[in-house]
N, C-alpha and C positions, 0 to 999 in steps of 0.2 A: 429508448434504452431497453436493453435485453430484461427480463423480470425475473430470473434468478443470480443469487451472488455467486463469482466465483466460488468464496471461500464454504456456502453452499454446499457447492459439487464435489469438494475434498474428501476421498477416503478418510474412513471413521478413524483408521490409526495415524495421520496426519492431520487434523482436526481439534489439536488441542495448543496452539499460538497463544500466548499471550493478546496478541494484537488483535487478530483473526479469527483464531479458532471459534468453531461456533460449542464446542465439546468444553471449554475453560470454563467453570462455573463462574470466574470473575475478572474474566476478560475483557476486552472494550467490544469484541463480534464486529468489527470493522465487516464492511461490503460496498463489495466492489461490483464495477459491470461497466458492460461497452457502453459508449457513447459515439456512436458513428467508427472512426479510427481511432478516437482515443479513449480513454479509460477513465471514471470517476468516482470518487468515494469522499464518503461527510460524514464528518462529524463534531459531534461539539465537548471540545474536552470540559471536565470538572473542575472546579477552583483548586483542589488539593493539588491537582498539579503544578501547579503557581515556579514559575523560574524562584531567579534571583530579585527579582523587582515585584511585585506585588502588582493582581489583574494581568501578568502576562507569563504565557506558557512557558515549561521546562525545555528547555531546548534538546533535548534527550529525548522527549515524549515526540516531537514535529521530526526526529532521525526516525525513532519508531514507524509512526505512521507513513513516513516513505517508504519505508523497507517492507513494512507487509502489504501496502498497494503494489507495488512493485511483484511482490512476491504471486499476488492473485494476477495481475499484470503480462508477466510472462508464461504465467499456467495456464492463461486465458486463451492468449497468441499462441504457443507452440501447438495448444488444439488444435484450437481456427485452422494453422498452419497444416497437421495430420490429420487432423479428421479425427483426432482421438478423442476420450475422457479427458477433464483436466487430472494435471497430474502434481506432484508438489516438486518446490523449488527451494533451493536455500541460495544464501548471499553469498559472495565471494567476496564483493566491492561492495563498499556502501561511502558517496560524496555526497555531503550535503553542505551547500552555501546559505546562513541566514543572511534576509536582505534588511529587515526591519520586526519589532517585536511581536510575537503573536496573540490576541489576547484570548483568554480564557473566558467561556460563559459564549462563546460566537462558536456559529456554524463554519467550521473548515472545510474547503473543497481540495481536494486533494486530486489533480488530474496527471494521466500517466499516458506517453507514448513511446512506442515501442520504436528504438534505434537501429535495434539487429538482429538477427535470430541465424546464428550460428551451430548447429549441431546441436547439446545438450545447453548453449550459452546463450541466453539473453539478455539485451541489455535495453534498458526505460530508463528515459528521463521524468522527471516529475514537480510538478510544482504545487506549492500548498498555497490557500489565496485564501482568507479571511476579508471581510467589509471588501471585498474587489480591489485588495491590495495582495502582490505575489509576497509570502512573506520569508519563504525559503525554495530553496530549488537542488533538486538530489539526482545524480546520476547512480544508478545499481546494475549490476552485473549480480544475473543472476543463472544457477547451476542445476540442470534439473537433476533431481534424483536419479539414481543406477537402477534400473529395475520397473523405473515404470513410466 
């Protein structure tokens, strides 16, 4: 695995995500980084985050966590792909199918591959896996910034 994070290498005025940002003083700093072809990131939500049932995740928070793996995900690839700096990306699309609950207080592995890389358009699928059970799985389309 690469040994810095994507969200890492983000210019300082893109750098403040709630999910990502490493600049949010109270953000979750999610990171990310290659894994051969595909992409990986963990982490272990808090209890506050608690769904509707009690010991398992808001299912809000597991749409979260795709979309900003995702987001370091395709700033990672269009590099790779230019040879450039990473650059930032926002959403256009975001699917996410939950398969089973996720629970809270566990290590979430969050892994992401890259479907297509079209002009300024990328699109990663991803799946979130808790105890080595898939517990949701997200297709995002994502749009890189004008400008950089």
């Amino acid at each position: 695995m690469d040994t810095k994070a994507f969200q890492d290498q983000y210019p300082d005025d893109y750098a403040h995500c709630f999910g990502c940002g490493r600049l949010n003083p109270v953000g979750f700093h999610l990171k990310s980084y290659w894994d051969g072809e595909e992409t990986v990131c963990r982490h272990t939500p808090d209890p506050q985050y608690t769904g509707g049932y009690p010991g398992f995740l808001y299912g809000g928070l597991i749409a979260s966590l795709i979309d900003c793996h995702a987001a370091g995900t395709a700033a990672a690839a269009k590099a790779r792909e230019d040879g450039k700096p990473i650059s930032r990306f926002v959403t256009a699309s975001l699917k996410v199918d939950y398969h089973s609950p996720t629970p809270i207080n566990t290590e979430l592995e969050i892994r992401g591959k890259v479907i297509e890389i079209k002009g300024r358009k990328v699109i990663v699928e991803l799946q979130v896996n808790a105890d080595g059970v898939t517990r949701a799985t997200g297709t995002v389309v994502m749009v890189q910034l004008k400008g950089q």
